[in-house]
N, C-alpha and C positions, 0 to 999 in steps of 0.2 A: 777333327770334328765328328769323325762318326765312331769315337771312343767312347766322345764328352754325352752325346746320343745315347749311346748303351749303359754310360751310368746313369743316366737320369730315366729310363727306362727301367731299369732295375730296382732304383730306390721308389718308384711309383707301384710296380709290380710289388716289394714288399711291402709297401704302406697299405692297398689294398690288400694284401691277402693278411697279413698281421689285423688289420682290420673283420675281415670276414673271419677267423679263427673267432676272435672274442666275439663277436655277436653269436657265435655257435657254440662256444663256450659257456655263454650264460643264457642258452636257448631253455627254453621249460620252466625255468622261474623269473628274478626280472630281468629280461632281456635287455643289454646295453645296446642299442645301436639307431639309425635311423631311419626308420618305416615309415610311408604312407601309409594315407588311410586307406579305405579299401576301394574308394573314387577318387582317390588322387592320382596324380602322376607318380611316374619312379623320380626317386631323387638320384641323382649323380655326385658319387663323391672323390673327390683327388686332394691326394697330399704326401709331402716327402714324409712325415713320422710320425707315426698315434701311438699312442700312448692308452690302453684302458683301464679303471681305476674299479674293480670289482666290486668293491664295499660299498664305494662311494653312486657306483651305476651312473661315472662316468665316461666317455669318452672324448678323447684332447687330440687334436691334428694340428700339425706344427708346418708352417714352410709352405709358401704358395697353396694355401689352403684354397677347394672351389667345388661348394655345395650349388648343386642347380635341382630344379624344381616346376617342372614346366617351362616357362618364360620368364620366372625370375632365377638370379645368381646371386652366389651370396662369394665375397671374395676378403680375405685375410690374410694376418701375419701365422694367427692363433686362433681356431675355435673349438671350444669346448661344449659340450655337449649333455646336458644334465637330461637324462632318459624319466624319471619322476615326474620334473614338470616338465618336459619338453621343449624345453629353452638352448637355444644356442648364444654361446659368448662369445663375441667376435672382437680381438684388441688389432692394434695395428695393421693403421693402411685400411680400413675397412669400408667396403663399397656394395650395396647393395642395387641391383639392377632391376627394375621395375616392370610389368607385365605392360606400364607404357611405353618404357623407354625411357622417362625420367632415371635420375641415376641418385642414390643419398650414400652422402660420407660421413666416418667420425672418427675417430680414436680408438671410440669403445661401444659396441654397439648389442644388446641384447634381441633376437629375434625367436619366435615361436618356429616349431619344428617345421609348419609348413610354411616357414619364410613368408609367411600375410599380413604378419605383427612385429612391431619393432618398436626399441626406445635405444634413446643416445643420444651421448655429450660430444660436445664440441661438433658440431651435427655441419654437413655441408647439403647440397643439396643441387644438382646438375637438370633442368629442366629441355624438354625437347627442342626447344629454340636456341640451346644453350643459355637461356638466361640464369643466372646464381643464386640464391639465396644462405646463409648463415645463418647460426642458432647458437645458444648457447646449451639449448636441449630441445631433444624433438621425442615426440610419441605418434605411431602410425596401426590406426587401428583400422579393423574392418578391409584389409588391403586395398583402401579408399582415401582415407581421411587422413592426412599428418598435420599434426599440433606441434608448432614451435613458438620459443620462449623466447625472448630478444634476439629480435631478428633483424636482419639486414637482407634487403631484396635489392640486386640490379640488374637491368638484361645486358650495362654496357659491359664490353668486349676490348675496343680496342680506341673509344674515346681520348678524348686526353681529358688527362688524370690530373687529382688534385696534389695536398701533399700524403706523403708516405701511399703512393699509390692506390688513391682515394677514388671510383669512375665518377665518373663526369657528371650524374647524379643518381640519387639509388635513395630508398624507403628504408626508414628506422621504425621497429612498432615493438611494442612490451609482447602482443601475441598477435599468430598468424595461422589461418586455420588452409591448406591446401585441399580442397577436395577433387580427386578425381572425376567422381561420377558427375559434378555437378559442371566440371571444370571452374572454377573458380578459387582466387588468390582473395580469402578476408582476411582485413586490417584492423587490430584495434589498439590505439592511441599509438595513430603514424603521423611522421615527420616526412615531408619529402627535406631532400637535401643537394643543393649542386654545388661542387667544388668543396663539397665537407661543410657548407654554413646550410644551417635550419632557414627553410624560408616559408613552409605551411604547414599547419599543426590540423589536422582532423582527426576525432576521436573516432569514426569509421571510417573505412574507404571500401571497397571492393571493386575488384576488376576480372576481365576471363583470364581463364590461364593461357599460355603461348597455344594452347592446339586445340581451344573454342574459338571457332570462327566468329560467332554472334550472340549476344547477350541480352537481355533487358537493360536497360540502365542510363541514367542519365549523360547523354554526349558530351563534349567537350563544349560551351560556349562558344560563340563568335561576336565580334566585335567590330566596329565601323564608325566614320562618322564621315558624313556629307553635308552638302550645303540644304538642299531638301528636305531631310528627315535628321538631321543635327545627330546626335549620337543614338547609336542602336545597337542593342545588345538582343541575340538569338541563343535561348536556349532548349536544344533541341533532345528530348527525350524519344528513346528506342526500345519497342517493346518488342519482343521476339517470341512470336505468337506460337507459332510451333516450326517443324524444319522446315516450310515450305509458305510463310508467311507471314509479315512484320508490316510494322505501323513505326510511322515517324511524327510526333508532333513537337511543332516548333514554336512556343510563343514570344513574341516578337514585339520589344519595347523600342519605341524612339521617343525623343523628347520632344520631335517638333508635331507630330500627327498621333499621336497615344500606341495603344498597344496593338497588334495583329495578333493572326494565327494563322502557322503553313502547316500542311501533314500531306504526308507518302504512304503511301498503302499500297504492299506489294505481294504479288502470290502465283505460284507458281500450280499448273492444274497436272493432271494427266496427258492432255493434248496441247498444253502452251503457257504461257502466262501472260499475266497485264497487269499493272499499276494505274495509282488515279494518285495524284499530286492535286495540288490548289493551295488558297490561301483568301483570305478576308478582314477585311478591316472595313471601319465607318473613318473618312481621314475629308481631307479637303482634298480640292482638285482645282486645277489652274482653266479655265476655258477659252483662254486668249481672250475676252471681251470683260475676264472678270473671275472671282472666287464665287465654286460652292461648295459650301460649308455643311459638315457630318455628311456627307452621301458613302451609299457600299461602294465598295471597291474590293476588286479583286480578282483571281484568276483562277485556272482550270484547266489543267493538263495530262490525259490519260491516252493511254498504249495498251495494245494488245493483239497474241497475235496465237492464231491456233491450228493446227492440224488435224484434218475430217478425215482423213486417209493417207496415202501413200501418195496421192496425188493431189489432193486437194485441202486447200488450206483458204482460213479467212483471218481477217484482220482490222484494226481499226487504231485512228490516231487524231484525236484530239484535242484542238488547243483555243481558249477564248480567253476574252481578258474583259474586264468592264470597260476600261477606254483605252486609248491608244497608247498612252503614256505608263500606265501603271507598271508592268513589268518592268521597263529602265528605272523607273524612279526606284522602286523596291527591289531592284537587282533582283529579277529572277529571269532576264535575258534582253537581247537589244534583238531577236531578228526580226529583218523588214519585211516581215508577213507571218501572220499566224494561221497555219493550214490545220484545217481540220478531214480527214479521209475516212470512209469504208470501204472495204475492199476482198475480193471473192479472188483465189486463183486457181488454175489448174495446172501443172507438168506431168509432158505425158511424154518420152523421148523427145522428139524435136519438135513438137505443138509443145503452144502457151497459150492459156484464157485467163483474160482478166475482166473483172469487172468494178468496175469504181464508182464513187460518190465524193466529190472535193470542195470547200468553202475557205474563202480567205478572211482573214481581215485584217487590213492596214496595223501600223501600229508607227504612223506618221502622220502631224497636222495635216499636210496637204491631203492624206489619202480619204476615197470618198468612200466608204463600204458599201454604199446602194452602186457603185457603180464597177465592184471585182465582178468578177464570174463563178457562178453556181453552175460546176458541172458535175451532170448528173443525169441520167448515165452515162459511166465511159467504158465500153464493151472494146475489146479487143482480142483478135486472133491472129497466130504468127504458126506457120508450119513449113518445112523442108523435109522434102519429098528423099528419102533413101535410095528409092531404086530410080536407075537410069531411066532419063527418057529422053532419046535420039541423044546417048551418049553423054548428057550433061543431066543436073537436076534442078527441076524446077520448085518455085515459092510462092506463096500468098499470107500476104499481108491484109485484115481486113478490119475495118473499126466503127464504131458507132455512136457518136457523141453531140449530146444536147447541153447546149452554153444559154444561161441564163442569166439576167441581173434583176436586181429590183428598181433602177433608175439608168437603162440604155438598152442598147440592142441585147437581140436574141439570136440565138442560131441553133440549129441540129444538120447536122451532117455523115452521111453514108459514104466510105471510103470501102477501099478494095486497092489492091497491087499484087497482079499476078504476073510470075516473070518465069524465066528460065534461063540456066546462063553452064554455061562450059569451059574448060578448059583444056589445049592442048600444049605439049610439050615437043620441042623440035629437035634436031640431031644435034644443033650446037649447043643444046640447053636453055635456049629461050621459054618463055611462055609465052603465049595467046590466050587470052578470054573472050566470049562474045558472053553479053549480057541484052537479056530482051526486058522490057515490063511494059506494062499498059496500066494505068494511072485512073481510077475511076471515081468521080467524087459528086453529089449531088448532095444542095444544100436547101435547106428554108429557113425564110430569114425574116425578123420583122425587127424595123428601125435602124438599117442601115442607109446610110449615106455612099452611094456609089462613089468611089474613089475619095471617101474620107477615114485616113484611119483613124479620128477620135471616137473612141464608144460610146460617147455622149451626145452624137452631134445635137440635139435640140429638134423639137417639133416643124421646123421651118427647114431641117434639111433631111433629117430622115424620115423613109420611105415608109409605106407598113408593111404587110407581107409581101413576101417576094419566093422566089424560088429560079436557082441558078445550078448550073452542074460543067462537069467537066469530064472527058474524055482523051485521056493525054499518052499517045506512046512516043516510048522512048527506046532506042536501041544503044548500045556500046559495044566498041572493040580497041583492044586494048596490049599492049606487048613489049613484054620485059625481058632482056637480056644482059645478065651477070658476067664482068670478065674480075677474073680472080689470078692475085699472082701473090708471091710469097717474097719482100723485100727483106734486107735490112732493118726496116721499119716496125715487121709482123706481116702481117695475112690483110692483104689490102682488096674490097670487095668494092667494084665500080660498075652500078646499074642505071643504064639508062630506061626510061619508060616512057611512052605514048598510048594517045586513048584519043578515038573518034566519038562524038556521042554525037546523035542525033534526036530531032525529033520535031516535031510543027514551033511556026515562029513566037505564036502565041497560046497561052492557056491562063493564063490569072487574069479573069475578068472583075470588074471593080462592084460588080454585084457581089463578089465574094469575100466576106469578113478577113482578114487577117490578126488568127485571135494566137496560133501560137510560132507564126513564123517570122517575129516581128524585131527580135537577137538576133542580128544576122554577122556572123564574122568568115572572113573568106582567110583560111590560111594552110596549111600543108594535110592537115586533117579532112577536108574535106575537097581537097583541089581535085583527087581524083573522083569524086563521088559522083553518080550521077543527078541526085540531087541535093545543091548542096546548101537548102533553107531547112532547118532544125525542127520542121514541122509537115504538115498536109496543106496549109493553106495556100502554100506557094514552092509550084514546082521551078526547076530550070528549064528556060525553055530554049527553045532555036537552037543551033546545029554549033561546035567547039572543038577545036583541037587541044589536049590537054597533052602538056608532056615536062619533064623533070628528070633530076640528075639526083641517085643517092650512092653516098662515100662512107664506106665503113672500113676503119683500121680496127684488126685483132691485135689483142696481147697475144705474147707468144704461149703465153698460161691459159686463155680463154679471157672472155670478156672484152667490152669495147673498150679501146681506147679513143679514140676519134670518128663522131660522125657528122654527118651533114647532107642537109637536103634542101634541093631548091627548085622550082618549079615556076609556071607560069600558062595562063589558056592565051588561044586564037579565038575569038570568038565569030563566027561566020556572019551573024545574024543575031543584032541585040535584040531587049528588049525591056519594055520600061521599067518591068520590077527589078530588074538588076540594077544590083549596087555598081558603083562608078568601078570599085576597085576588082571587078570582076567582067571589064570590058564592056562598061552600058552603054552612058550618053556620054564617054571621053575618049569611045574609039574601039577598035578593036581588039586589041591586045590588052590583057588584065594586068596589075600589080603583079609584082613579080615576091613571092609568100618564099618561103625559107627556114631551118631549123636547123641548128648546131648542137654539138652535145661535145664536149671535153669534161675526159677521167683522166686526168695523167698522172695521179696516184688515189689511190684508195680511197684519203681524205681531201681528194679535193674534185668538186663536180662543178661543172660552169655549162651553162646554158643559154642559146642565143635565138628568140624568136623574130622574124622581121618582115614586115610587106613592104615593099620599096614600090615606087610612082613609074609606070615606066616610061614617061615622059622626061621626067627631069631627073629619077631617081632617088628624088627627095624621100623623108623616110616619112609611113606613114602609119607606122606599127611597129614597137620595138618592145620587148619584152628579155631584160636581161636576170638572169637568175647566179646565184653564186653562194654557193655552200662550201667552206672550206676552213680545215685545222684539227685541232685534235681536241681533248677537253684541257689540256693546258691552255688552249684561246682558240676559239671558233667563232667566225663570223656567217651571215646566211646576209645576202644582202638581193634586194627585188626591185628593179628598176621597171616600170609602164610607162608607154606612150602609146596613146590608142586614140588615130585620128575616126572621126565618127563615118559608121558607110551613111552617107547624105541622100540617098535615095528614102522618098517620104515613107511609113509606117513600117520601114524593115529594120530600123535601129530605137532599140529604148534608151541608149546611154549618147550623150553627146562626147566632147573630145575629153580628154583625159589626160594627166602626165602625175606620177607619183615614185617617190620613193618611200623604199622599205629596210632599213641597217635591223640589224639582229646582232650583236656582239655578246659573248658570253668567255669568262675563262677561269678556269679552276686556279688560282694564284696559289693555293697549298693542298693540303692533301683533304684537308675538312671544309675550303673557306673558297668558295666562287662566286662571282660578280657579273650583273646581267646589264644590259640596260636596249633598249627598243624606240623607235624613232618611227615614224609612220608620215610623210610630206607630201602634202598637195601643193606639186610645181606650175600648175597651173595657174593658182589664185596664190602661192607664197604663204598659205598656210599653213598649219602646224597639226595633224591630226587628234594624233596621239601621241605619249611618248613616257617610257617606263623606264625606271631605274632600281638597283638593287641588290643585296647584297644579301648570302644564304651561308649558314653554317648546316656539315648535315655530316652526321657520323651513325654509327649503327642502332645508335640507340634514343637519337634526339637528333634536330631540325630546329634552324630557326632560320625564318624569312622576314626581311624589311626592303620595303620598298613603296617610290614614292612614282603617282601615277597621274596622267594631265591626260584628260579624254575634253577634243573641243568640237561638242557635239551639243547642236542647238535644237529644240522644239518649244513647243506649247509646256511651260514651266518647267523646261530643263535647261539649263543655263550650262557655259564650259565649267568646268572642276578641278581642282587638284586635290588629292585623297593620299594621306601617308597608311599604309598597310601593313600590318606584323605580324606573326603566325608564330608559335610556338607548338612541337610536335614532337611528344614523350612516346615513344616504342609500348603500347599496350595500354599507355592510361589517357592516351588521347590529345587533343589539338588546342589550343588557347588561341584566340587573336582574330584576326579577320578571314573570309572565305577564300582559298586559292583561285 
């Protein structure tokens, strides 16, 4: 080996230097050799054997030929060198390497001395993506621009092939113009083709090349058809304004309500960005009592979000609709509220300011809009104290919010939480925490109904102004001790924990609104918390023993294998806004809450939530989860049962029971199959339920699938909708929206 070194060493040492002789040789008249300009780079040149031709003022390099030039390379069997015009002849194996990275091949290829200009036959052509193209000649001027002559474009790779190793589909055109600078692939008189048959003839096409992110240019189509709007075709145009800002417009034909219009408008500043979406049409509308006929319709959806400093930043979000319906009906989303925010923040180490402005609006027949909440202002501060005080640190929490409607009550309310809390650690390795807070809330209220939670009650049972407050401490201690041992098993972690909380028997007086603590679920998340309502409205109150068992097995590699937690309170002293299953009005002792986790391989996770009765043990909460398999067949599958907490205005959902399947599995190496199920066991209905079947290789995508949503309003009726999507690597999407 390091013979074979020394010859090839040698033969390179005299190919250069037999080279630099003739160029010195024929110094002072015309000089054979190759020179930059007097701003160019040095050229680099290697080869096993030159040859100079004094007469002719050429030079010939023979044998792993490799001219470089900056950032481009020029590579050979053979290049000759004509010093007059400045041309180099490159035969065999020849590869030119571009200052993108693109890469062109041919047979026979002619280039200018500074390698910026080229022409050649039987032309190939390597792009950054690796997509391919072919020529039967190419011309490349201005180190920018290449011109080819029957050409064949395709980005696939490793599709499956037609016959005589045909990709999977690819562009035929008489000429094709590559520009660099522009990034752009022009076509004129193309063929697309899959599987080797011609299926669309366009006399132009243009699309970006692989390393333009974004373009002008007309989108790919979408297509739909529904019971509502009967067939609809979107064709959505993209203008690409400059690097930092684009327009989308989308006009939109159905055959059952006429035409629309959507557009996106999005831009990027110095200190943030934000877009503004929407969409309009004049269509019909259902009113439940009847049709009206040509009214506007339409929607309104804008984001943005910006930074004033290192600390402080503003933002804003949102979203209107002309009625409640329009967005499902015109698929531009189904959720069950459309919120609109503005909003101020500050971070500043461990302080937070915020301030807010929020508005809803239904987007369900039953929902009333005079009767959400307009809040506005919503002032908040949050800070933790760094330095010690008496050994632990203390926090405050503080807020300021005014609840308004246009048809029910009102409220504004002054909160505050200042606490202080510690932790010590003992010889065995236990911990102790003492936890203090005092709880500070004072409200004024007009049109509430004392122990009514409906927002509306009506003139005959709400009150006018009013004003109520509250004064609420609460203390906690709390102590966790870890025993850890190392079996057979892995690394087995077994902590028991208890928690006393105190505080007065009552503080939720019925003078006081309950506007956000009205979700109430009691489960392993908040069992140890001291307060454990999702809001200010409604603390815990009266005196509780909290205490639980948590199990964690280690792999011997790291990570869990097996865990589990389970818990339960004493409650010393109920009281009425407590939920049943949190020791109210069914006795002292609470459901007993709980949480499983199994990994017992990589691809497999299973999950166990559950509140059990602890009377009968009956179950009154189970929430099972399971993800498991590989992409040759994976299932995700979601089991709910969710008895309601029955204590009045602390639950919005009543009882519940559903399942969830998710089944998917790659059957070959291009071709996977989906399908989705969604059950309401409660009423034996059928929610949703999708099926479908996907081809997707590197260079193309195809989706079919058929889709049953049974979801009823004000002139939305259940559905079923067949879906298909076709998705070409660079020239875009055909079919329906994903």
């Amino acid at each position: 080996m390091r013979g074979a070194n020394a010859a090839i060493f040698r033969v390179l040492a005299m190919a250069a230097i037999g080279l630099l002789m003739a160029v010195r040789a024929l110094a002072g008249g015309s000089a054979v050799g190759i020179e930059p300009g007097d701003d160019g780079p040095p050229t680099l040149f290697q080869a096993q054997e030159v040859t100079v031709d004094r007469d002719a003022e050429t030079v010939t390099a023979r044998g792993e030929v490799e001219i470089s030039r900056g950032e481009r390379i020029l590579m050979a069997d053979e290049v000759a060198y004509d010093r007059a015009r400045d041309v180099l002849t490159a035969r065999g194996d020849v590869s030119l390497l571009l200052a993108s990275g693109e890469v062109m091949f041919a047979e026979e290829m002619k280039v200018t001395g500074d390698l910026e200009e080229a022409a050649a036959r039987s032309f190939r052509m390597l792009l950054t993506d690796r997509s391919r193209a072919a020529a039967a000649s190419a011309v490349r001027v201005d180190d920018r621009i290449t011109e080819m002559r029957k050409v064949v474009y395709s980005p696939c790779r490793r599709c499956v092939s037609g016959p005589n190793d045909t990709p999977f589909w690819q562009l035929k055109a008489d000429t094709v113009v590559h520009d660099q600078q522009k990034k752009t692939l022009t076509y004129r008189d193309a063929r697309l083709e899959i599987l080797g048959v011609p299926l669309v003839y366009t006399p132009y096409l243009q699309h970006p090349a692989p390393d333009k992110p974004r373009a002008s240019g007309l989108l790919a189509p979408n297509f739909e058809v529904s019971g509502e709007l009967g067939t609809r075709v979107d064709v959505p145009y993209h203008f690409a304004i400059s690097k930092h800002r684009d327009l989308t417009l989308t006009p939109i034909i159905t055959t059952e309500e006429g035409p629309a219009l959507a557009a996106r408008y999005r831009q990027r500043t110095k200190r943030g960005r934000f877009s503004i979406a929407g969409s309009a049409t004049v269509a019909d509308r259902d009113t439940g009592s009847g049709q009206e006929d040509d009214i506007f319709r339409g929607h309104l959806d804008t984001e943005g979000q910006f930074h004033i400093n290192r600390e402080w930043r503003w933002g804003f979000d949102a979203r209107v609709a002309s009625d409640d319906t329009f967005l499902r009906v015109y698929d531009f989303g189904s959720d069950r509220f459309l919120e609109s925010e503005a909003f101020l923040e500050r971070f500043e180490g461990a302080s937070y300011f915020s301030a807010r402005a929020i508005g809803f609006q239904g987007t369900r027949q039953r929902d009333d809009d005079e009767e959400l909440p307009i809040v506005g202002p919503e002032l908040r501060f949050s800070t933790l104290d760094r330095d010690s005080v008496l050994g632990g640190r203390s926090f405050l929490d503080a807020s300021a919010v005014a609840i308004s409607r246009l048809d029910g009550r009102d409220s504004r309310r002054l909160s505050s939480t200042v606490g202080w809390q510690r932790a010590f650690t003992d010889a065995l390795g236990g911990t102790a925490e003492i936890t203090t807070a005092l709880y500070a809330d004072a409200y004024q209220t007009d049109g509430v109904a004392p122990g009514n939670p409906d927002v509306n009650p009506g003139p005959a049972l709400a009150q006018g102004g009013d004003v109520a407050g509250r004064l609420y401490p609460q203390a906690a201690a709390s102590y966790r001790l870890p025993f850890t041992r190392t079996s057979f098993l892995g690394r087995e972690v077994l902590t028991p924990r208890a928690q006393v909380v105190v505080g007065p028997n009552a503080a939720n007086d019925g003078a006081i609104p309950n506007e956000d603590s009205r979700d109430f679920t009691f489960d392993t998340t908040n069992l140890f918390q001291l307060n454990r309502f999702p809001g200010r409205d409604r603390v815990s109150t009266g005196q509780r023993i909290d205490y639980g068992l948590d199990y964690t097995l280690y792999r011997d590699g790291g990570g869990s294998l097996f865990s589990t937690v389970i818990g339960q309170s004493y409650r010393l002293n109920g009281d009425s806004d407590t939920p049943e299953s949190v020791g109210g009005a069914d006795g002292d002792l609470s459901d007993i809450v709980g949480r499983t986790n199994l990994r017992p391989h990589p691809g497999i996770d299973l999950s166990y939530r559950y509140r059990l009765d602890d009377d009968s043990l009956n179950m009154r909460r189970s929430e099972v989860g399971l993800s498991a398999g590989a992409p040759a067949f994976n299932v995700d599958l979601a089991y709910t049962l969710l008895e309601s907490e029955t204590t009045a205005g602390t639950s919005s959902f009543g009882d519940r029971e559903e399942l969830f399947v998710d089944v998917s599995s790659r059957i070959a190496r291009d071709w996977s199959v989906r399908a989705l199920h969604r059950q309401d066991l409660e009423s034996g209905t059928a929610l949703s339920t999708e099926a479908g079947v996907s081809y997707h290789c590197d260079c193309f995508r195809f989706d079919f699938f058929v889709e049953r949503e049974d979801f009823r309003d004000r002139g939305i009726d259940p559905e079923t909708s067949v879906k298909f999507r076709f998705v070409f690597e660079h020239l875009g999407a055909v079919g329906s929206s994903p």
